[in-house]
N, C-alpha and C positions, 0 to 999 in steps of 0.2 A: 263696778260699772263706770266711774269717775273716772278710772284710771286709763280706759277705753276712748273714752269722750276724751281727754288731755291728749291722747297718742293720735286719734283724730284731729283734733285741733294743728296737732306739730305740724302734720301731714299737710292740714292747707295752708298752715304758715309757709312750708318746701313749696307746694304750689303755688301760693302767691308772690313768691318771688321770681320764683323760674318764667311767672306769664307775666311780667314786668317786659321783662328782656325779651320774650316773645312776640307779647305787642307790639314792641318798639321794632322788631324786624321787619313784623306781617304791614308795620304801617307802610316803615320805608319801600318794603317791596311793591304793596298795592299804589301808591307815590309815583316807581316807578312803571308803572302800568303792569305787574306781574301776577299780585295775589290776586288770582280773579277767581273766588270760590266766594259762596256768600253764608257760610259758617263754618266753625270748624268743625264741628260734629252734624255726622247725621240726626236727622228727626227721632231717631230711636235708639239713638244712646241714652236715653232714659233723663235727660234733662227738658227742663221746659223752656229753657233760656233756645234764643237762636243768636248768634252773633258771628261777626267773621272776629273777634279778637277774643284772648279767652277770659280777659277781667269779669265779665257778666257772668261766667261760666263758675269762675272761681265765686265769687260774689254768693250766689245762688248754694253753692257746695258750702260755703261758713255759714249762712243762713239757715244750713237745713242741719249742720253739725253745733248751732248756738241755740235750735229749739230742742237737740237732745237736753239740753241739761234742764228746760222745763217737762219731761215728757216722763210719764211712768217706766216702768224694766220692760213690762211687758211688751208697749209700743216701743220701746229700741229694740226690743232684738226682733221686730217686726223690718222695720230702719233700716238696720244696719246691712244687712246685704247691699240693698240699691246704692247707699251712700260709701260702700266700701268698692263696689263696681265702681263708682265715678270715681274715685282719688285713682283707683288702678290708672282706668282710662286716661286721664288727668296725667298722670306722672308721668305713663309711657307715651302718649302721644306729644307731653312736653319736653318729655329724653330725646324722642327720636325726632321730633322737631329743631331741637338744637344740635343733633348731630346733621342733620341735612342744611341748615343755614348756614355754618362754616364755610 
C-alpha cells in the first residue's frame, strides 16, 4: 500500500508543477481581460475546492493523498477511486490546457 501512496504522491508532484505554469497563464490572461470562467472545474468533478486557478485544486488533492498515510487499507481502497479520478482529471485538463495556451 506504501508503494501506491509514493506513485500518488509523484503524481501530484507532476501536477504541481504543471499548475505553476498554469496559473501563471490563466493570470496573465484574466489581466488581460480573457479568462472569464470562475473555476476550473465543475461543481461535480468531485472536488470541494472552487477556484479559477488550479493551486487550491492541487492543494486539496496532496491533502487528501497525505491523510492516506494516516488512514487504515480498508479506508484507502475506499479513497482511492475518487483520489485517482482527480489526478486523471488533473493531468488531462492540465495536458490539454497547455496544449491550447501555446
Amino acid at each position: 500500500m506504501q508503494t501506491i501512496i509514493q506513485t500518488l504522491s509523484e503524481n501530484v508532484q507532476v501536477i504541481y508543477r504543471k499548475s505553476i505554469d498554469a496559473d501563471q497563464v490563466i493570470s496573465r490572461l484574466q489581466h488581460d481581460g480573457k479568462g472569464k470562467f470562475s473555476a476550473v472545474f465543475a461543481d461535480d468533478a468531485g472536488f470541494t475546492t472552487s477556484s479559477r486557478l488550479f493551486k487550491p485544486y492541487v492543494e486539496e488533492l496532496a491533502n487528501e493523498v497525505l491523510a492516506l498515510e494516516q488512514t487504515n487499507q480498508e479506508s484507502i481502497k475506499k479513497q482511492l477511486p475518487s483520489i485517482v479520478m482527480k489526478i486523471e482529471l488533473m493531468l488531462k485538463t492540465l495536458n490539454k490546457f497547455q496544449k491550447t495556451a501555446r
